[in-house]
C-alpha positions as CSV (number, residue, x, y, z in Angstrom):
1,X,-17.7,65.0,26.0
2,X,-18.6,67.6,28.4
3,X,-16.7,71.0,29.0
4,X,-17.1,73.2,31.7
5,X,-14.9,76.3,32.3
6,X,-13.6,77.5,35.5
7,X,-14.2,80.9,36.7
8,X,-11.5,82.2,39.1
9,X,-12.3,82.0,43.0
10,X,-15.8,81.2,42.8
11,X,-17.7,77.8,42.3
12,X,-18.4,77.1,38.7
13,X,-21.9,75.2,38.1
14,X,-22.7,74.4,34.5
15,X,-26.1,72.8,33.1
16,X,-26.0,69.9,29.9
17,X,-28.9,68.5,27.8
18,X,-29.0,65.2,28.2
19,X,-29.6,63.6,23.9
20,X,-32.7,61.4,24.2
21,X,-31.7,57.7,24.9
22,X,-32.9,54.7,26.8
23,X,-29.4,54.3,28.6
24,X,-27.6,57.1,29.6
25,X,-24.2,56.5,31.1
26,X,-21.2,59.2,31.8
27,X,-18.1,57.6,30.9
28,X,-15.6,60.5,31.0
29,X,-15.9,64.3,31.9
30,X,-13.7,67.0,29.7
31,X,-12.8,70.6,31.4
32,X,-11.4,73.4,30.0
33,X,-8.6,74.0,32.5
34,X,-6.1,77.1,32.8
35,X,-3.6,76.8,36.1
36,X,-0.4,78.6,37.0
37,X,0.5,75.5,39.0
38,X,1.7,72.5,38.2
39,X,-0.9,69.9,38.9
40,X,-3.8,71.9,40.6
41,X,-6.4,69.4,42.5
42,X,-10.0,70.3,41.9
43,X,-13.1,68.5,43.0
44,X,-15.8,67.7,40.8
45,X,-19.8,67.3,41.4
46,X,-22.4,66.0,39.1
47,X,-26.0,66.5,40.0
48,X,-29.3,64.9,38.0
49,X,-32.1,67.9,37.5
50,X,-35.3,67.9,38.9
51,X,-38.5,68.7,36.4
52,X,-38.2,72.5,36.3
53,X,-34.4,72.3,35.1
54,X,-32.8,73.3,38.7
55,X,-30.0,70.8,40.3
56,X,-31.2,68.2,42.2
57,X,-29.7,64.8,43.4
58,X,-25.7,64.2,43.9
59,X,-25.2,60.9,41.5
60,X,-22.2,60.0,43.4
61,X,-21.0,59.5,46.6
62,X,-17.4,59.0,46.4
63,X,-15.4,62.2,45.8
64,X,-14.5,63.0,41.7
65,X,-10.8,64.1,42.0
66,X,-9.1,66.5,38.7
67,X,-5.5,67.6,38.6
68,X,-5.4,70.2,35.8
69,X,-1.4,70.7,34.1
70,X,0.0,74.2,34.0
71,X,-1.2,76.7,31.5
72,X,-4.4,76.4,29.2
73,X,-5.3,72.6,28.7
74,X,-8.3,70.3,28.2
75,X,-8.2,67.6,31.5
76,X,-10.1,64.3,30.7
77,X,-11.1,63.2,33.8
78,X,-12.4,59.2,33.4
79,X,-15.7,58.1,35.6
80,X,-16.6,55.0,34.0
81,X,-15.6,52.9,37.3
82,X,-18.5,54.9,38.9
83,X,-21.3,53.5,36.5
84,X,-23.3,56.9,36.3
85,X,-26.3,56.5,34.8
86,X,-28.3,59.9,34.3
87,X,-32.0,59.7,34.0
88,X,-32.7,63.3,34.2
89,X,-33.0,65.3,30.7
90,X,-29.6,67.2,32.0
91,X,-26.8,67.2,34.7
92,X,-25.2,69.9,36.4
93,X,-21.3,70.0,36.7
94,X,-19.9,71.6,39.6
95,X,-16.2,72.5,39.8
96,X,-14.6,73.5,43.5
């Protein structure tokens, strides 16, 4: 699992080591969420990394849609269906 924190009114870009493996697919994404709403939308991007560790390439193309409960909880958010495979040594998770 993967958990990524939001920080309040900005963009939130986080960076994972990918474990060596010949196939490397993202099943499901897990975030740390806190909201004083009840069911608070967020958007989700995942990006591969180039060779120097920056972001580079969007591995989807269809948007990645969260709704995070009221108060402090952990929201699973399930991306199996969109068969990403990561070839880079990390990702970068973007929360809007």
């Amino acid at each position: 699992m993967l958990f990524l924190k939001r920080v309040k009114g900005y963009l939130h870009a986080s960076k994972f080591n990918i474990e060596n493996s010949e196939y490397k697919f993202i099943k499901e994404i897990s975030i740390r969420t806190k909201s004083k709403i009840k069911e608070a939308k967020f958007a989700l991007k995942i990006y591969s990394s180039n060779e120097n560790g920056e972001p580079d390439e969007l591995l989807h193309d269809v948007p990645i849609i969260g709704s995070a409960k009221k108060g402090k909880n952990t929201t699973t958010i399930n991306v199996e269906h969109l068969n990403l495979q990561v070839f880079s040594k990390s990702i970068f998770l973007v929360v809007d």
